[in-house]
C-alpha positions in Angstrom: 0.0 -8.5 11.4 0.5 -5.4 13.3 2.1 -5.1 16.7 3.2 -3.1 19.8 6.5 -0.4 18.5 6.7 -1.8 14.6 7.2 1.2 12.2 4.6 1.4 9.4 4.0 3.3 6.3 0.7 3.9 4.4 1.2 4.7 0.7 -2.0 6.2 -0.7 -3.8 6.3 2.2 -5.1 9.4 3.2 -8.8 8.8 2.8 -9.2 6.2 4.5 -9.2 4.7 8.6 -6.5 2.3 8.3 -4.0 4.4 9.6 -6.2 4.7 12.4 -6.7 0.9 12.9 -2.5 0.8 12.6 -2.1 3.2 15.5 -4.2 1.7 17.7 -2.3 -2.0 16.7 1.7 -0.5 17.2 0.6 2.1 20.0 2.8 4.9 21.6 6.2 3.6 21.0 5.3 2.6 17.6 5.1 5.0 14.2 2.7 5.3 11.5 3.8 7.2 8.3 0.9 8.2 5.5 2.6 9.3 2.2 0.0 10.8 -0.5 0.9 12.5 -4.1 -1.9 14.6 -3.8 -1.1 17.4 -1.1 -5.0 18.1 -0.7 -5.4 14.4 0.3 -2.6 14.8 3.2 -4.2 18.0 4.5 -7.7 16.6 4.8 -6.4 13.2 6.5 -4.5 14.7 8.7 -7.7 17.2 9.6 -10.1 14.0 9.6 -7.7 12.0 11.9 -6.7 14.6 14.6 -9.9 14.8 16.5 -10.0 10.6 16.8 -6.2 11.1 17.8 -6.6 13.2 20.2 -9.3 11.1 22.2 -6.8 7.7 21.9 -4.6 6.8 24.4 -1.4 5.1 24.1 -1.5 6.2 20.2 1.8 7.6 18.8 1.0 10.5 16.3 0.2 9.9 12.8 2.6 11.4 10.1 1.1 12.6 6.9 3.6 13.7 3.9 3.2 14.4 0.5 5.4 11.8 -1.6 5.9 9.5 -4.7 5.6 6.0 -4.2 7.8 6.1 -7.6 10.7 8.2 -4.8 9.8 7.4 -1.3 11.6 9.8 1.0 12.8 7.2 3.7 16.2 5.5 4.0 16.8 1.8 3.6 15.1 -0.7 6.1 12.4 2.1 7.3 9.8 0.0 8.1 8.1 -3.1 9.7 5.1 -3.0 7.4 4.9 -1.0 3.9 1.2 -1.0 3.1 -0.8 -0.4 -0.2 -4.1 -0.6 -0.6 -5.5 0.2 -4.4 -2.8 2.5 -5.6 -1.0 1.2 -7.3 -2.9 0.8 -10.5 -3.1 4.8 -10.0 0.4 5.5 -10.2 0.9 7.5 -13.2 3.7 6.6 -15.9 2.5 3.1 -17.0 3.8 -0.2 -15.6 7.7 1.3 -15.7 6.5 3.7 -12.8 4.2 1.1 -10.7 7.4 -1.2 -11.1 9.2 1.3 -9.8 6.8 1.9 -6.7 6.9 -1.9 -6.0 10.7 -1.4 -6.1 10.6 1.5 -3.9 8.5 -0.3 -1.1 10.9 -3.3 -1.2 13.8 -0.9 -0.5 12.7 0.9 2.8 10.8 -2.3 4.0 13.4 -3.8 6.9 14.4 -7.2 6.4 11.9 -9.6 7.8 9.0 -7.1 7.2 6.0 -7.5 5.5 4.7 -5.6 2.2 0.5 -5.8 2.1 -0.2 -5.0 -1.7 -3.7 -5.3 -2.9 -4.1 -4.0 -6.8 -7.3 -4.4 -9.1 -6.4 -6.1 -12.4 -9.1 -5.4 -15.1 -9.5 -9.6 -16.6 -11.1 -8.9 -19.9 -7.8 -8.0 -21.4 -8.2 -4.3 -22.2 -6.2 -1.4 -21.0 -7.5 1.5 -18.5 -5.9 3.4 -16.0 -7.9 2.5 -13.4 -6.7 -1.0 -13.4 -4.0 -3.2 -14.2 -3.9 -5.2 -16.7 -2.9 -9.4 -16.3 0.4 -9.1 -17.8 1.7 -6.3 -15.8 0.0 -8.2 -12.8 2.0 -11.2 -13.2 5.2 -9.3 -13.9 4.6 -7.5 -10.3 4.5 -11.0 -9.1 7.5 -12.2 -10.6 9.2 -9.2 -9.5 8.1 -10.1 -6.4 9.5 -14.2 -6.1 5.7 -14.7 -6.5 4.9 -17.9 -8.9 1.9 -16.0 -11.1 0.3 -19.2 -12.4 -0.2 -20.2 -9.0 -3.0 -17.6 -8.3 -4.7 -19.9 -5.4 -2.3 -19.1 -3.0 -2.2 -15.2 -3.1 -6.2 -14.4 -1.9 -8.1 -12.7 -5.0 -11.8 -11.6 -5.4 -13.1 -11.3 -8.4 -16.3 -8.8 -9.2 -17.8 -6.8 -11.5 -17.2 -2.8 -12.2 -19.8 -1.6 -14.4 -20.4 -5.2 -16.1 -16.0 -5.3 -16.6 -14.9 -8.2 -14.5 -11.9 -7.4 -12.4 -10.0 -9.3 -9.5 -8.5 -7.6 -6.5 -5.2 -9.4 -5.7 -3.6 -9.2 -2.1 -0.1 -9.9 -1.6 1.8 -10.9 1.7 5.2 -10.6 0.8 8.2 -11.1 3.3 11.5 -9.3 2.7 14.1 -11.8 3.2 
């Protein structure tokens, strides 16, 4: 999904390697933006990833900033790729907000381009923060052109967190 000069941007993603694993797919000529809420998280991703830079060849630099999802600070068309792994359900603000994210990577994804949004949705019907609940997972969906009754064709794995079952939903979504 990744290749050689496409521009990428990693929303949440500070503590984790896929930024990495993006450098290493779009290479030199190619970009990798991290935006994080939390300005602690940006500082210790860019400390934990500048040592495995600096031993990679043919690896453009990885940008960390300190953003919104909810107010991206990128133009129109930005990117190739917009990715989001488990954030979204930890955007604050309630569904207005993560609608409002979901908007926001829409807007600077380039036409053509993919969005990869994965999202934990709590199934027993209650409400926590940690999770989405169905209803506002099915209104991402719709927002999205996606059909939410036909679950079997986004891929969804379903678990338990301590004994609350919840699914984590990916979404491949092409900007037309």
């Amino acid at each position: 999904e990744f290749r050689r000069g496409q521009a990428v941007v990693d929303i949440g993603g500070s503590f984790t390697t896929l930024p990495i694993a993006m450098a290493r797919r779009v290479r030199v000529n190619g970009l990798v933006d991290v935006i994080d809420l939390d300005a602690e998280a940006v500082e210790k991703g860019e400390k934990a990833t500048l040592p495995i830079l600096l031993d990679m060849r043919d690896v453009n630099w990885i940008r960390y900033k300190q953003g919104d999802a909810r107010g991206l600070p990128y133009l129109v068309d930005s990117f190739d790729r917009v990715v989001c792994v488990s954030t979204l359900e930890h955007v604050e603000g309630g569904p207005e907000a993560r609608f409002k994210a979901v908007s926001e990577m829409m807007r600077v994804l380039k036409p053509g381009g993919l969005l990869l949004l994965t999202f934990d949705i709590r199934m027993d019907g209650s409400k926590d923060g940690a999770f989405l609940d169905r209803a506002e997972a099915s209104a991402i969906l719709t927002m999205l052109g996606i059909d939410p009754m036909a679950p079997a064709k986004q891929p969804t794995t379903v678990g338990f967190v301590d004994d609350i079952q919840v699914a984590v939903m990916m979404i491949r979504w092409e900007k037309s």
